[in-house]
SEDRENNU-698600 format. One line per 10 residues: their letters; for each residue x, y, z of C-alpha. Coordinates in steps of 0.2 Angstrom, whole numbers, plus 5000, padded with zeros to 4 digits. Layout:
N
a) X Y Z; ...
END
This chain:
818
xxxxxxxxxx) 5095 5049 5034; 5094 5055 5052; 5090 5040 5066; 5075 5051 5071; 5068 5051 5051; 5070 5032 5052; 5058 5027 5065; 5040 5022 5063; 5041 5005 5054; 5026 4994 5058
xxxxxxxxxx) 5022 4980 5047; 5014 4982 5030; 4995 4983 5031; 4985 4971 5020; 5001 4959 5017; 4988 4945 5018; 4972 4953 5014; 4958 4940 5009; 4967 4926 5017; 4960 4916 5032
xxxxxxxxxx) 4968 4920 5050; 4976 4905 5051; 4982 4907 5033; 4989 4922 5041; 4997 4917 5057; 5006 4904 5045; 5013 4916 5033; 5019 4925 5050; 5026 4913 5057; 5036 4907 5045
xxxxxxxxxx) 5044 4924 5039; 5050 4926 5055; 5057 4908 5058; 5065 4910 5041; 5073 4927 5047; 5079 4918 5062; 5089 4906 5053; 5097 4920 5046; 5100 4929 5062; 5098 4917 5077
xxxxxxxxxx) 5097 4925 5094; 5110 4927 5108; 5111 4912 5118; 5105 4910 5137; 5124 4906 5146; 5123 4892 5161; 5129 4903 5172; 5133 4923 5177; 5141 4931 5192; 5126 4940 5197
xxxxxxxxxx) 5115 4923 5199; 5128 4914 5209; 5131 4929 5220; 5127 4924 5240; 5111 4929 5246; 5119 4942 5259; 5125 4951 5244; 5113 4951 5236; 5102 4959 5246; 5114 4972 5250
xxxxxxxxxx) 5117 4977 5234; 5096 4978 5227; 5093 4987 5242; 5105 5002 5239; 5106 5014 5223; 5102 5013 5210; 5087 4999 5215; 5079 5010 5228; 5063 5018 5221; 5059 5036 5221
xxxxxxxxxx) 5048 5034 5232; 5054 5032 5251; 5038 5022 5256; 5039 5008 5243; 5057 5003 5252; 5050 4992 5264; 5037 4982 5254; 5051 4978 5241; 5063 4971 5256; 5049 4960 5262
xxxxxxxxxx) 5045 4956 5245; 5063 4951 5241; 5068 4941 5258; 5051 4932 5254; 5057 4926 5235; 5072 4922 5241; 5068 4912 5255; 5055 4903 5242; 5072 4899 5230; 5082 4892 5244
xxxxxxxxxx) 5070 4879 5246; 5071 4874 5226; 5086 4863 5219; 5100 4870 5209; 5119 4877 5210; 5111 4895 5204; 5096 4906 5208; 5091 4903 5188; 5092 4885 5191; 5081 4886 5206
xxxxxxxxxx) 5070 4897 5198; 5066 4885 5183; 5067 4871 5195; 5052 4879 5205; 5042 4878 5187; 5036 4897 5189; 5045 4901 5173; 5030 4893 5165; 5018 4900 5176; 5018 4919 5168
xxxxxxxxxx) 5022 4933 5176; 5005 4936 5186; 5001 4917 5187; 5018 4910 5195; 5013 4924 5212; 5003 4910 5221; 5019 4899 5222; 5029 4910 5235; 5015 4917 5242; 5006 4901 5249
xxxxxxxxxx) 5024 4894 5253; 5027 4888 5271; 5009 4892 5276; 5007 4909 5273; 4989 4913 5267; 4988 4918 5248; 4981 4936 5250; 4983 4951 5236; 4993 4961 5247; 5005 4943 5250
xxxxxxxxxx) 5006 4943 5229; 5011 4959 5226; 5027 4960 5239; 5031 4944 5228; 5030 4954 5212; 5041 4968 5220; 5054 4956 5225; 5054 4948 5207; 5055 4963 5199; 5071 4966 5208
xxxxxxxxxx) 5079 4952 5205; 5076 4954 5188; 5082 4971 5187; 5100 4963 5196; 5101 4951 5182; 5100 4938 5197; 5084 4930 5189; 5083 4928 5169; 5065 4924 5164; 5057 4917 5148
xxxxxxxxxx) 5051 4928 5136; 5035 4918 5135; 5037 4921 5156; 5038 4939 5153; 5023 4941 5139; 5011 4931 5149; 5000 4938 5152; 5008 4955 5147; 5026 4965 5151; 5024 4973 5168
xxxxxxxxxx) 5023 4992 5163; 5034 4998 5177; 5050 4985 5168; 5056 4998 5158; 5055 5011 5171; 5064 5002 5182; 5078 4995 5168; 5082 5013 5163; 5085 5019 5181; 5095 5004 5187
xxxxxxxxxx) 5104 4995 5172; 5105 5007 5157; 5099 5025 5159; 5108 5034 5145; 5102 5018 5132; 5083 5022 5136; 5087 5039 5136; 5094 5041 5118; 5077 5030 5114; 5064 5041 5120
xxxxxxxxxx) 5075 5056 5114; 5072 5047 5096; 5053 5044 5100; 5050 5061 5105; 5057 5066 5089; 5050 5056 5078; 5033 5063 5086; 5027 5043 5089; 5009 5045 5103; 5010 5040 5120
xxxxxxxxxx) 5007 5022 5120; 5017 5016 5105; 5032 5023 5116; 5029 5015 5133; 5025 4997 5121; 5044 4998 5114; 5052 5003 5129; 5043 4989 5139; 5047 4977 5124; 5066 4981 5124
xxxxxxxxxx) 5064 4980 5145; 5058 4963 5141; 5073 4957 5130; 5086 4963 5143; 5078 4955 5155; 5078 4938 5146; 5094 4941 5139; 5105 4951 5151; 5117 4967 5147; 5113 4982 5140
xxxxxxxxxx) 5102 4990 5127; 5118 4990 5114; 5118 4973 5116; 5103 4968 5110; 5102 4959 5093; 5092 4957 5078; 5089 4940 5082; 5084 4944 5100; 5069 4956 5092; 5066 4941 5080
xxxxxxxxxx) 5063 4931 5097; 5053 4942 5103; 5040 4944 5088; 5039 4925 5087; 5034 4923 5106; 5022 4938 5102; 5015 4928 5087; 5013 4910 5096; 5002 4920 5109; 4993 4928 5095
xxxxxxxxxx) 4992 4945 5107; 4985 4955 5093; 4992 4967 5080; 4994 4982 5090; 5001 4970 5107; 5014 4962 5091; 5019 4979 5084; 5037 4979 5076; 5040 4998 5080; 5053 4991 5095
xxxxxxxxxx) 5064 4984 5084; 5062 4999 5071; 5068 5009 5086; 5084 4999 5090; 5088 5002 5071; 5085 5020 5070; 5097 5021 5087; 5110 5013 5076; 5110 4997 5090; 5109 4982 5076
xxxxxxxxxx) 5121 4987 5063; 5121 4994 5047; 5115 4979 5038; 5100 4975 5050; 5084 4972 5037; 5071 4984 5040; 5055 4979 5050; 5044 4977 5037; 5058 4966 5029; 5058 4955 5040
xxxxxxxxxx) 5039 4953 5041; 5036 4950 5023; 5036 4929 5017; 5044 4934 4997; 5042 4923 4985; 5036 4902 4990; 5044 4889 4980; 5032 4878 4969; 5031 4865 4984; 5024 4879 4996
xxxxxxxxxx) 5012 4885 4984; 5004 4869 4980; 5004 4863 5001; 4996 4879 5005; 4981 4870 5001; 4983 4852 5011; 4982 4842 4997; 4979 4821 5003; 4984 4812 4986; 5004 4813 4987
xxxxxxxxxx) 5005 4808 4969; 4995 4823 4963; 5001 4834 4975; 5020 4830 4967; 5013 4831 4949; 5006 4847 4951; 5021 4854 4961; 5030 4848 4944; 5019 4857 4933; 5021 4874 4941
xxxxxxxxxx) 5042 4870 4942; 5037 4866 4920; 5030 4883 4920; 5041 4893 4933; 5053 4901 4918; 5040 4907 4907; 5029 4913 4921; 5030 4929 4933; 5026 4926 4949; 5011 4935 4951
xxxxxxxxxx) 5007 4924 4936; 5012 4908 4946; 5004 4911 4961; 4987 4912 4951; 4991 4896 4944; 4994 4888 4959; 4978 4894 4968; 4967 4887 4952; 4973 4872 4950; 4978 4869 4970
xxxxxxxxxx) 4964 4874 4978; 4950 4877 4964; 4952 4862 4954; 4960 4847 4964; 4957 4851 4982; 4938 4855 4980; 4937 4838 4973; 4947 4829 4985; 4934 4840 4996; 4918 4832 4989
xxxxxxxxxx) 4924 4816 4983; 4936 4809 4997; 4949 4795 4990; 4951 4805 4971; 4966 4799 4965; 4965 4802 4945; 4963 4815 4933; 4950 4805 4923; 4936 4812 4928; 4919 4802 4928
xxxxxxxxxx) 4907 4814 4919; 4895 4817 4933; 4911 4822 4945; 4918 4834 4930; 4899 4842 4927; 4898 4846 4947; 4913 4853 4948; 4912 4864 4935; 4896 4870 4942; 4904 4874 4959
xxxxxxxxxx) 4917 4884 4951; 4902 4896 4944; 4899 4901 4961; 4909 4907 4975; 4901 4912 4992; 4904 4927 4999; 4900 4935 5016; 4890 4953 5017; 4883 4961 5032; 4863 4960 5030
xxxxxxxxxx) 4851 4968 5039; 4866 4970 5054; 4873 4952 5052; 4885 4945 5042; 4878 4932 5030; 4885 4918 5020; 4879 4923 5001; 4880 4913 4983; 4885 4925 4968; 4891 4919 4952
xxxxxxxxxx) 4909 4920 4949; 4915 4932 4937; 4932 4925 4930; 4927 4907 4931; 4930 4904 4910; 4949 4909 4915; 4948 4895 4928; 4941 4883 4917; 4954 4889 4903; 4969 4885 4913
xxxxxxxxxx) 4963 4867 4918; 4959 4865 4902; 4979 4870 4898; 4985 4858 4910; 4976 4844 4905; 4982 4848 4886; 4999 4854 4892; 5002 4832 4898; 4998 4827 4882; 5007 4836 4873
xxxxxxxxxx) 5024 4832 4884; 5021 4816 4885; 5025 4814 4868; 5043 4822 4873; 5044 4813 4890; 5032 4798 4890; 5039 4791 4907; 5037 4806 4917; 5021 4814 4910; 5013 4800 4902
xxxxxxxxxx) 5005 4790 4915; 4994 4808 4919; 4988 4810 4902; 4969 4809 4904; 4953 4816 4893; 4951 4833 4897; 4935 4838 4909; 4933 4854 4897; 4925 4851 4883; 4926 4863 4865
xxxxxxxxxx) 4909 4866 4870; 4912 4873 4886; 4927 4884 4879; 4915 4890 4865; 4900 4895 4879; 4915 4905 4888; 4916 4916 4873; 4898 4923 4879; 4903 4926 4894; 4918 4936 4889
xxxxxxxxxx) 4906 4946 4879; 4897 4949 4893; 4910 4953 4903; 4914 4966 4890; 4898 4976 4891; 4901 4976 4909; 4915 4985 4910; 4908 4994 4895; 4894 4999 4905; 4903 5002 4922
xxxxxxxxxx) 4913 5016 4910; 4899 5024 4902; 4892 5026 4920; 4908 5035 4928; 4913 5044 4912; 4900 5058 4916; 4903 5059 4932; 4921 5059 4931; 4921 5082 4934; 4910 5077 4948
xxxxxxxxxx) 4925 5068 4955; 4937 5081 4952; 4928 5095 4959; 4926 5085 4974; 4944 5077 4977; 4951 5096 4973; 4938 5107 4986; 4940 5092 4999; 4960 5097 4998; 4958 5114 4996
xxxxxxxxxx) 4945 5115 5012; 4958 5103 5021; 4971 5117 5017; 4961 5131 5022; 4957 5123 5040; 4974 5117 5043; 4984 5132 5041; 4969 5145 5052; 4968 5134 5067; 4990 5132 5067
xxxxxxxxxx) 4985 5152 5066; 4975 5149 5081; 4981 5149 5099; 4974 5134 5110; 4956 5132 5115; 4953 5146 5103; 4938 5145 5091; 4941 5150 5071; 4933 5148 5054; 4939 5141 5040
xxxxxxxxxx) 4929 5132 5023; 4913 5136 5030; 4917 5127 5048; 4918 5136 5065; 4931 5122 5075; 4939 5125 5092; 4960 5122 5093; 4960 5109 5104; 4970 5108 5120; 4977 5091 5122
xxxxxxxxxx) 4988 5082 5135; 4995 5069 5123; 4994 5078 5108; 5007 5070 5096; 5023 5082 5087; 5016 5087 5073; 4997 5084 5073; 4987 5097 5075; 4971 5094 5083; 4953 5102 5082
xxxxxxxxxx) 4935 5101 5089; 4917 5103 5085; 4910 5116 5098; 4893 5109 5098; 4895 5090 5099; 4916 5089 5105; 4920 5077 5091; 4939 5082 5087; 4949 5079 5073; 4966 5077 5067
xxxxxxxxxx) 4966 5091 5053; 4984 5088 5050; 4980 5071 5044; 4964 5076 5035; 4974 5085 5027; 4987 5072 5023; 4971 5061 5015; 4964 5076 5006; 4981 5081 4996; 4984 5063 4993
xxxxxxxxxx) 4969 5059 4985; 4967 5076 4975; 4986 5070 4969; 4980 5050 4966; 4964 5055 4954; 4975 5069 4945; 4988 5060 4939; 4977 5045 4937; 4964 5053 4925; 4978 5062 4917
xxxxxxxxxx) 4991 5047 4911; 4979 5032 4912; 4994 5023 4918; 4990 5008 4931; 4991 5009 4948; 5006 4999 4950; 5016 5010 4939; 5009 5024 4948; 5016 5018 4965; 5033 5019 4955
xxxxxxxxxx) 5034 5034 4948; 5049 5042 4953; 5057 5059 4952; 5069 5049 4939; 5053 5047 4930; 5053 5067 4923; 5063 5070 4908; 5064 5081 4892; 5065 5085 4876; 5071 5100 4868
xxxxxxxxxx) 5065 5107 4849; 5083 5108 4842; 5073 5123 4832; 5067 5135 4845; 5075 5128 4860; 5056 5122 4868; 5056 5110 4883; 5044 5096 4878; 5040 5090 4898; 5040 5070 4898
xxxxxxxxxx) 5035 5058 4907; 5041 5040 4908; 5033 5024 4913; 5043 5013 4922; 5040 4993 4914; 5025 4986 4922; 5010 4972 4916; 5018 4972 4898; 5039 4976 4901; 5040 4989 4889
xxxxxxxxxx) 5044 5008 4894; 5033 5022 4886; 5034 5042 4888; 5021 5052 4890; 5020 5070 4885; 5017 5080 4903; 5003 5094 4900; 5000 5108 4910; 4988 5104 4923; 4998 5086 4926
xxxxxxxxxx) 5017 5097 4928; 5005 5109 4941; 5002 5090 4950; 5020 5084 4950; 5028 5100 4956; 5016 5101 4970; 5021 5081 4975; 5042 5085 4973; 5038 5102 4983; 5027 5089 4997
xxxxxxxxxx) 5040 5075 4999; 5056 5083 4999; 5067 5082 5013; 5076 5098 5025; 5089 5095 5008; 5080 5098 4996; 5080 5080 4989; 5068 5068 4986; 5072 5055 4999; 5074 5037 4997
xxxxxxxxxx) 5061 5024 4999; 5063 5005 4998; 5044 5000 4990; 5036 4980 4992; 5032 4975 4977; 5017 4964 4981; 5014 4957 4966; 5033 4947 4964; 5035 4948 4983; 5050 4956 4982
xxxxxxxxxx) 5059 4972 4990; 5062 4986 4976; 5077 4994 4977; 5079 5011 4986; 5071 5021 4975; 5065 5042 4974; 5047 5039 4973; 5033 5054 4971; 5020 5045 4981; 5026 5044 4997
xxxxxxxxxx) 5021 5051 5013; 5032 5050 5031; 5025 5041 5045; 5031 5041 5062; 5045 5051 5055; 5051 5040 5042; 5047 5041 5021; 5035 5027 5017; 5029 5024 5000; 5011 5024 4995
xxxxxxxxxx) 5003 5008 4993; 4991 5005 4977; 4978 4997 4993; 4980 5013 5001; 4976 5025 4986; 4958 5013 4981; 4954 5018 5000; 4954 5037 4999; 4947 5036 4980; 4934 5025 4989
xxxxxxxxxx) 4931 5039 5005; 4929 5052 4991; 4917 5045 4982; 4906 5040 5000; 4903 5060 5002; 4896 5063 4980; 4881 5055 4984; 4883 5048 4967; 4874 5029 4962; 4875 5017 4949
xxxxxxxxxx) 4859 5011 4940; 4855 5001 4951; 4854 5014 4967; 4871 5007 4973; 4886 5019 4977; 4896 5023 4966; 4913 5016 4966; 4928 5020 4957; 4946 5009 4954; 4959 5015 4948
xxxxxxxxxx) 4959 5005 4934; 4943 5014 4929; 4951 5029 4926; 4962 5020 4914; 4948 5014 4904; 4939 5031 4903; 4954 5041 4897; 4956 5029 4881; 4938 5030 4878; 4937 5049 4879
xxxxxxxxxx) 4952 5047 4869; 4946 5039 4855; 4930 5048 4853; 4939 5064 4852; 4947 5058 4838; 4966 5050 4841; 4969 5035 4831; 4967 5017 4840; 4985 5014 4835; 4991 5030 4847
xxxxxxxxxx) 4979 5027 4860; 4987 5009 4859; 5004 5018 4863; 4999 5029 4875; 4991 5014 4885; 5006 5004 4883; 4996 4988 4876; 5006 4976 4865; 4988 4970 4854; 4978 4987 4850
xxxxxxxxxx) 4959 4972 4851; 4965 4976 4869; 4964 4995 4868; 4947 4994 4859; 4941 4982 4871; 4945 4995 4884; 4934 5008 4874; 4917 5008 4878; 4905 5007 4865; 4892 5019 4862
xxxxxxxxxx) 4886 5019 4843; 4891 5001 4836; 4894 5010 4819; 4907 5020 4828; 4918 5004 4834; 4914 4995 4818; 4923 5011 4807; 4938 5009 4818; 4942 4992 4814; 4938 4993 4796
xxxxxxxxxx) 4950 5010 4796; 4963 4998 4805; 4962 4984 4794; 4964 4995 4778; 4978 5002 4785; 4987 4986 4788; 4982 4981 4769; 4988 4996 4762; 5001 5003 4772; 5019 4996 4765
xxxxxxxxxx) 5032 4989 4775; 5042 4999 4770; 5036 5014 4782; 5043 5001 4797; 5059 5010 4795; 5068 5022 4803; 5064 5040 4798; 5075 5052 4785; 5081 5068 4791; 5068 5075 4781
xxxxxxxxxx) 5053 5065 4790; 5062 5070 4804; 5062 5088 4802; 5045 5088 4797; 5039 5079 4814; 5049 5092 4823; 5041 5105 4814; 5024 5099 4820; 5028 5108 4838; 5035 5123 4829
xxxxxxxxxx) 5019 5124 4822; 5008 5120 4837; 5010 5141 4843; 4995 5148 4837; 4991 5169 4847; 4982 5164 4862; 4993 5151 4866; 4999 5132 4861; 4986 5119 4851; 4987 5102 4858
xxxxxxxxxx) 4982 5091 4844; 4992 5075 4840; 5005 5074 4827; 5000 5073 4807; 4980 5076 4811; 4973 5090 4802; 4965 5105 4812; 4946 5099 4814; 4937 5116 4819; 4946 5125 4803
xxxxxxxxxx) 4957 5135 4816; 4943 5141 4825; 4955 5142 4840; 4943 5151 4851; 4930 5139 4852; 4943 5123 4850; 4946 5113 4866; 4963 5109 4861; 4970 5125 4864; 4978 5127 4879
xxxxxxxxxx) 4979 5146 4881; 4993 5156 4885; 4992 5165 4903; 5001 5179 4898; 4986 5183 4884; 4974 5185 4895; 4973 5202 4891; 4971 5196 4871; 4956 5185 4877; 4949 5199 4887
xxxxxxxxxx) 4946 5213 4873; 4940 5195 4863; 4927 5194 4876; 4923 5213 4874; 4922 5213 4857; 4911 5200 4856; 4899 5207 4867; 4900 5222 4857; 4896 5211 4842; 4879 5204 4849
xxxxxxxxxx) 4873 5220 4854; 4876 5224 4836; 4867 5210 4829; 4852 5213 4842; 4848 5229 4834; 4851 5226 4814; 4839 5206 4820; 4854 5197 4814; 4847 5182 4826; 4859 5169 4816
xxxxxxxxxx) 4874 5180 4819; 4868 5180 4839; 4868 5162 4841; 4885 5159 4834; 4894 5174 4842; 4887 5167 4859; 4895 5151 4855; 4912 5158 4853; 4907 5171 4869; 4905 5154 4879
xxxxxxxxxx) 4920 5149 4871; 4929 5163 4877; 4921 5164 4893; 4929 5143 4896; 4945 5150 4890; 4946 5164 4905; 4939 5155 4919; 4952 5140 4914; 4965 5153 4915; 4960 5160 4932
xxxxxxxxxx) 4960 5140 4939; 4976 5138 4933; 4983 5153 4938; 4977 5151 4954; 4985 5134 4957; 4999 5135 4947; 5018 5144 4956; 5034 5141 4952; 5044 5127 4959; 5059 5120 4952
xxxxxxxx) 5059 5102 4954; 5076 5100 4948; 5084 5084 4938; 5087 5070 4945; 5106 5063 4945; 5114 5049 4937; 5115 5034 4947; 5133 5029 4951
END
């Protein structure tokens, strides 16, 4: 990968979504103090030649080239304002100008506070004009490397914006030159330039030498004086140190920026403190527990646990009952809490102000399950370990009552999501034709305004736009403005959002895979199978180990390959290949390894992968526009887990068996895949699960086995006989055909492109036919050849979309890792 292609890190968006700000400043903090420890800074020397140097030569030497300004007229304020530094140090204690400089105490002034000291010195009047010759002067002796300041000097209250300036044209003007060589090619705007530059500036003048000299633990440094000042996310922006990577200044093992940023994984300690638990006893017991459980556990898993019993069980009672030191509850403390753990408050905006608002909570009955397990977990190891476990053992607060009253609420829980599918299933083409004109529109005015000379006006998906003519305009973007109101718009990026989205919902409603294995799917992800008989490619697609550790294949149908090869043809490189992208896996807070992913995109110039957050947001912005409610008025919103639970329900009610829409899911119990399905008839879930547990009764065991040569031909010969003459029936493997071959009329055929012409005199002689049956007042033959003319009428106009949307690419097969 090119240095240009690698910049543009900034730090992952959402890494501590939901959590309170000064959760967040923590978890910060302590990412980059752990990174430190790994990579400590360069440290601050007692002494240098240039801050011992005399003060004749000093001035000699930062008032000749390269010091002296471009400008002719500054020259004189910036003597005064150096003789009047100067004279202000002599006066200060030390053997050094940097030991008289943090003598004087200015270095803890900031860089705009400290002014006042020089100024005012030896009765001269403290006047703006007497505060800037000080700055000039300073800014001198910094450039020299006479002075060294603080970085916590040089940040308050922010970097002078002329430091870099002056940097690259007296200490190192072919290192800032190669940087903003990289940022113009990586097509990075304006202002997140001049921020780096300043930033590394800030570093060389804190640390001394040039820009190859700078360190990963002098960037680290930096971000944690930029945290302590809590400046702001775009004033603590990591895309500096991003930059010195891509220049190939830190090393080839220098971790990425948004490794350094992340926390990974917390020991059992650090989960349980998060929460500032007061009884030490319990707070160690607990820590125990999770370290009992760590093995068995993931660490999504683990990081649940911790939050429910941590902060939802034990600290809210160390919140309303101050001095708690034992699990035996007195019953009036168990009743409230388990009332408080039914509500949770939120905050929503009402009527233009955020309020503070009670609703019930939804997975409560898990909460009270797993305090309920720890409870019984102690007693039951406390009969193998009676001296470590058995002075905790205690009646448990939930009661056989209480777990039965949760089953109610899991039933309810059920017709919600039965009810939130039913809603959306509908509305599901709705939702396509939406995501697909949004990216074909998006297309259309992307590619006529880059047809389009500057200031020029054009129409494009029903839009006249003007090209817009802009002075910082970034590499890349193309920009565009509304005649009549001047609101402009990046249409390269709309673009962007629209292609994505259209790809997200696609591939989504096609494989009902989750969204975590859809942030994973790679180009080592396409396979096939080929019919030893007639040599047909069986596309396949396989899903990485997610929720349940067990790979599954999925069989790739047409309109899902036409999705893939327009991803492969999107991402790759000048190559031809799909390049590499390291993903956060934000689930085990871990780094994945480098990986050829299909959902990534390039931001400032480098691949990035597509975070699941980021695809609910343009799923979310695509809905906003559908006008589309729930029964309650409300918009309609779609996850992408919805699109799981839809795909088995139509699945189902078009016939496949529970036990393949099971495997197709990739659940390990098929109650799970029936609880996904919706229910509409009760009769119709109720003949399921008798079909199943006949099955199961009559079905010997003796068919767990592996397959004979003969059952394997016979499967094989299932796809030999799926060719039918208009092109290739889709239904699953040992079903019988359920329209009696009426193939035209079938939705399970996918016709054949090249029969088009078949279909076409199909459609004629039909017509022929109802004209026929018009004038012999055959009105039962009229209705059911105008059934199969619809039929045949579907048939064409899904020919002409595919047609349209499908070309040739050749995606190519991935190599075999070495």
């Amino acid at each position: 990968m090119s240095a240009a292609a690698q910049v543009g890190e900034v730090s992952q968006a959402g890494l501590y979504q939901g959590a309170r700000p000064e959760a967040r400043t923590e978890a910060g903090s302590s990412s980059v103090l752990a990174a430190l420890r790994r990579f400590p800074p360069r440290p601050l020397p007692e002494s240098w030649p240039e801050t011992v140097q005399p003060r004749q030569l000093i001035v000699a030497r930062l008032l000749t080239e390269p010091f002296t300004t471009v400008s002719a007229g500054l020259q004189p304020g910036r003597r005064r304002g150096l003789i009047r530094v100067l004279d202000w140090l002599e006066h200060q204690p030390g053997d050094s100008w940097q030991d008289r400089w943090l003598a004087s105490g200015a270095d803890a002034e900031g860089n705009m506070a400290w002014r006042r000291l020089p100024a005012t010195d030896r009765s001269r009047a403290d006047t703006e004009h007497g505060r800037l010759a000080v700055a000039r002067g300073m800014s001198l002796l910094v450039c020299g490397d006479v002075i060294r300041p603080s970085l916590g000097w040089l940040m308050t209250p922010s970097t002078p914006r002329d430091l870099a300036a002056e940097f690259a044209r007296s200490r190192d003007a072919a290192g800032f030159e190669k940087l903003a060589v990289l940022c113009r090619g990586a097509g990075v705007n304006t202002h997140t330039a001049q921020l780096a530059m300043r930033r590394i500036a800030a570093i060389l003048a804190a640390k001394g030498g040039r820009v190859g000299d700078i360190t990963v633990g002098d960037c680290l440094e930096l971000l944690r004086v930029v945290e302590d000042q809590q400046a702001g996310a775009a004033a603590g922006s990591p895309y500096f140190y991003q930059l010195l990577r891509a220049a190939g200044v830190l090393g080839d093992g220098a971790p990425t920026a948004r490794g350094l940023r992340t926390q990974g994984q917390l020991s059992c300690e650090r989960l349980i403190d998060r929460y500032g638990i007061d009884c030490a006893p319990v707070r160690d017991l607990l820590v125990d527990y999770l370290r009992e459980r760590q093995p068995a556990l993931d660490y999504a898993s683990l990081h649940k646990l911790s939050y429910t019993l941590g902060r939802l069980f034990w600290r809210d009672l160390e919140i309303h009952h101050p001095g708690i030191a034992s699990l035996r509850l007195p019953a009036e403390v168990a009743t409230a809490w388990k009332q408080r753990i039914a509500t949770k408050t939120v905050r929503r905006t009402i009527d233009g102000q955020l309020t503070a608002c009670t609703e019930p909570r939804i997975n409560a009955a898990d909460h009270l399950m797993t305090v309920r397990a720890f409870y019984l977990d102690l007693s039951q190891w406390a009969a193998e370990d009676p001296s470590r476990w058995g002075p905790w053992v205690a009646p448990c607060p939930i009661r056989d009552t209480d777990a039965a009253a949760q089953k109610k609420k899991r039933s309810h829980r059920k017709s919600r999501m039965d009810q939130r599918t039913r809603e959306r299933l509908p509305v599901m083409p709705v939702l396509v034709d939406t995501v697909t004109k949004a990216h074909h529109d998006a297309v259309e005015r992307l590619q006529a305004a880059q047809d389009t000379e500057l200031g020029a006006l054009f129409t494009a998906a029903g839009q006249t736009l003007r090209r817009s003519v802009t002075s910082h305009a970034t590499a890349g973007k193309t920009w565009a403005e509304d005649p009549d109101t001047g609101k402009r718009s990046d249409l390269t990026h709309e673009e962007h959002q629209a292609f994505w989205t259209w790809s997200a919902v696609e591939v989504l409603r096609h494989t009902g895979v989750r969204i975590e294995e859809l942030t994973e799917l790679s180009h080592h992800s396409l396979i096939h199978y080929t019919v030893p008989a007639t040599g047909e490619l069986v596309p396949l697609l396989q899903i990485a180990p997610s929720k349940t550790d067990t790979e599954r294949l999925l069989v790739i149908s047409p309109e899902l390959a036409d999705v893939l090869s327009a991803i492969i043809t999107r991402v790759r490189d000048d190559t031809g290949a799909v390049p590499l992208v390291v993903a956060y896996d934000y689930h085990e807070r871990v780094w994945n390894p480098p990986m050829p992913l299909l959902f990534q995109r390039r931001l400032g110039g480098e691949p990035r992968p597509i975070t699941g957050p980021a695809i609910r947001t343009l799923i979310a912005a695509a809905l906003a526009g559908t006008g589309l409610t729930d029964v309650s008025g409300e918009p309609l919103r779609f996850v992408p887990h919805d699109f799981r639970r839809i795909l088995i329900t139509d699945a189902i009610m078009h016939g496949m068996p529970p036990h393949i829409a099971q495997l197709v899911a990739g659940h390990r119990d098929i109650n799970v895949t029936m609880g996904y399905k919706a229910v509409y008839p009760e009769e119709v879930i109720n003949s399921h699960r008798a079909f199943i547990a006949r099955r199961r009764a009559l079905r010997p065991s003796e068919e767990y086995r592996t397959p004979t040569d003969e059952e394997w031909e016979e499967f094989l010969g299932h796809f030999e006989r799926r060719r039918v003459a208009l092109g290739t029936c889709g239904r699953s493997y040992a079903t019988p055909c359920i329209h009696e071959h009426s193939c035209i009329r079938c939705p399970l055929l996918r016709p054949d492109p090249d029969q088009r012409t078949r279909l076409i005199q199909i459609r004629d002689n039909l017509l022929d036919r109802i004209a026929e049956a018009h004038r012999e007042r055959w009105l039962g033959e009229v209705d059911a050849l105008n059934v199969s003319l619809e039929a045949t009428r579907n048939k064409l106009a899904q020919l002409d979309t595919l047609t349209a949307r499908r070309r040739p690419v050749h995606i190519g097969m991935p190599a075999a890792p070495t």
